[in-house]
C-alpha positions as CSV (number, residue, x, y, z in Angstrom):
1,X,25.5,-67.1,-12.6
2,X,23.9,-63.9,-11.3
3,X,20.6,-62.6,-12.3
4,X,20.6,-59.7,-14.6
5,X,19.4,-56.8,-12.4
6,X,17.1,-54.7,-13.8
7,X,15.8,-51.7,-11.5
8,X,13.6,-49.0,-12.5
9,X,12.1,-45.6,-11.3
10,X,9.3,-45.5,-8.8
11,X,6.3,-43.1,-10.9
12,X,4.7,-40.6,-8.2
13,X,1.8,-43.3,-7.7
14,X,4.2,-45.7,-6.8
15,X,6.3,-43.9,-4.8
16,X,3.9,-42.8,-2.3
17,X,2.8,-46.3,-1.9
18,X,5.9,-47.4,-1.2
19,X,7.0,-44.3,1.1
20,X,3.3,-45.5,2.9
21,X,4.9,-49.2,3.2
22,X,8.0,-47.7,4.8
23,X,6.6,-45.8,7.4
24,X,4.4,-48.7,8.2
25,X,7.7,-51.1,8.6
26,X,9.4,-48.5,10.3
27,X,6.3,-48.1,13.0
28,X,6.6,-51.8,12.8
29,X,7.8,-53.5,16.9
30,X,10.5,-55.3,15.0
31,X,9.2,-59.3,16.3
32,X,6.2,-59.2,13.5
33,X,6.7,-62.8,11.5
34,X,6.9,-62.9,7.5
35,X,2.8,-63.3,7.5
36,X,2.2,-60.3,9.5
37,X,4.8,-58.2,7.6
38,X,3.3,-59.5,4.6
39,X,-0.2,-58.4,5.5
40,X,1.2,-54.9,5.9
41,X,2.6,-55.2,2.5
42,X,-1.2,-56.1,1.3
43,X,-3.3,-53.8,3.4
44,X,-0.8,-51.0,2.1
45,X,-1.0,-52.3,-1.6
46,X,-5.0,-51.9,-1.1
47,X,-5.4,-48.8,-0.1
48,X,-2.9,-47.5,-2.8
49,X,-5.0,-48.8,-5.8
50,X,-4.2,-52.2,-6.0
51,X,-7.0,-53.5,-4.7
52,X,-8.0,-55.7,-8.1
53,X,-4.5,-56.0,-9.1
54,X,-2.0,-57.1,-5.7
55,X,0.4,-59.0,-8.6
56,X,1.5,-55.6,-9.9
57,X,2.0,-54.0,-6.9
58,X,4.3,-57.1,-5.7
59,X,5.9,-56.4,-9.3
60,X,6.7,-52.7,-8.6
61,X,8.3,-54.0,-5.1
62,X,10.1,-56.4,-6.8
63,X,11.5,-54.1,-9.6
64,X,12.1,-50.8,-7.8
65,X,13.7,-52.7,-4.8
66,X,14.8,-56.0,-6.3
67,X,15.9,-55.0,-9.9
68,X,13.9,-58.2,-10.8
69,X,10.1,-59.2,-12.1
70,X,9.6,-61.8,-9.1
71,X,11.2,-62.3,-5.8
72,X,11.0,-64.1,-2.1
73,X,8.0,-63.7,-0.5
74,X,8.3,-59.8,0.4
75,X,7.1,-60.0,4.2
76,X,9.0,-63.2,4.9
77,X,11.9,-61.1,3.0
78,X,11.3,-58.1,5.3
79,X,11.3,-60.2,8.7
80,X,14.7,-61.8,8.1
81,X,16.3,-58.3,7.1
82,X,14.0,-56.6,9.4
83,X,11.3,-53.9,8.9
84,X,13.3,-50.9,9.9
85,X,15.9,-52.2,7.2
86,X,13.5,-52.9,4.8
87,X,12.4,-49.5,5.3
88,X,15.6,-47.7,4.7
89,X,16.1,-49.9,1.5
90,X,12.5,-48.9,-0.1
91,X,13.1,-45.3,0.5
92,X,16.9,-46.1,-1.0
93,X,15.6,-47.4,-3.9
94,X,12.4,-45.4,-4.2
95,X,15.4,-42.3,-4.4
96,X,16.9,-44.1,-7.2
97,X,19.9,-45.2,-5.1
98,X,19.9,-48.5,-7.7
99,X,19.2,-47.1,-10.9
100,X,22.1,-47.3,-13.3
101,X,24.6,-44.0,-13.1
102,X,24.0,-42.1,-16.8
């Protein structure tokens, strides 16, 4: 059975963060490993204001992009789809191209 997906809107805070994550996968060489992209995805967390609190900003990854509380390890996610991908799907999603159609 399929996981219920349940995606949400990025708030402003979020979205630059995320729009910060982009551009950092997009600058990325494209050979980085999962632990280097994940490092990217915790550097950028940091400086975003979630220094004291890396679970939540995994958890607004997760459901802005994912649909889902929890996922794959994000950098090891982002090296097999790649970071220029990944990029284009953050700033898919961060535009709402997942939210439910009203």
């Amino acid at each position: 059975m399929r996981p219920k997906k349940n995606y949400r809107g990025a708030t402003a805070e979020e979205a630059a963060a995320l729009e910060a994550l982009a551009t950092k996968y997009d600058a990325a060489a494209g050979d980085e490993d999962g632990d280097a992209l994940q490092n990217i995805a915790f550097e950028t967390g940091k400086t975003h204001g979630y220094a004291d609190r890396l679970r939540d900003w995994f958890r607004v990854l997760y459901e802005v992009c994912f649909g889902e509380e929890q996922g794959p390890r994000f950098g090891s996610f982002a090296a097999l789809f790649g970071p220029k991908r990944t990029a284009a799907l953050i700033r898919s999603a961060v535009a709402g191209a997942f939210l439910p159609k009203a």
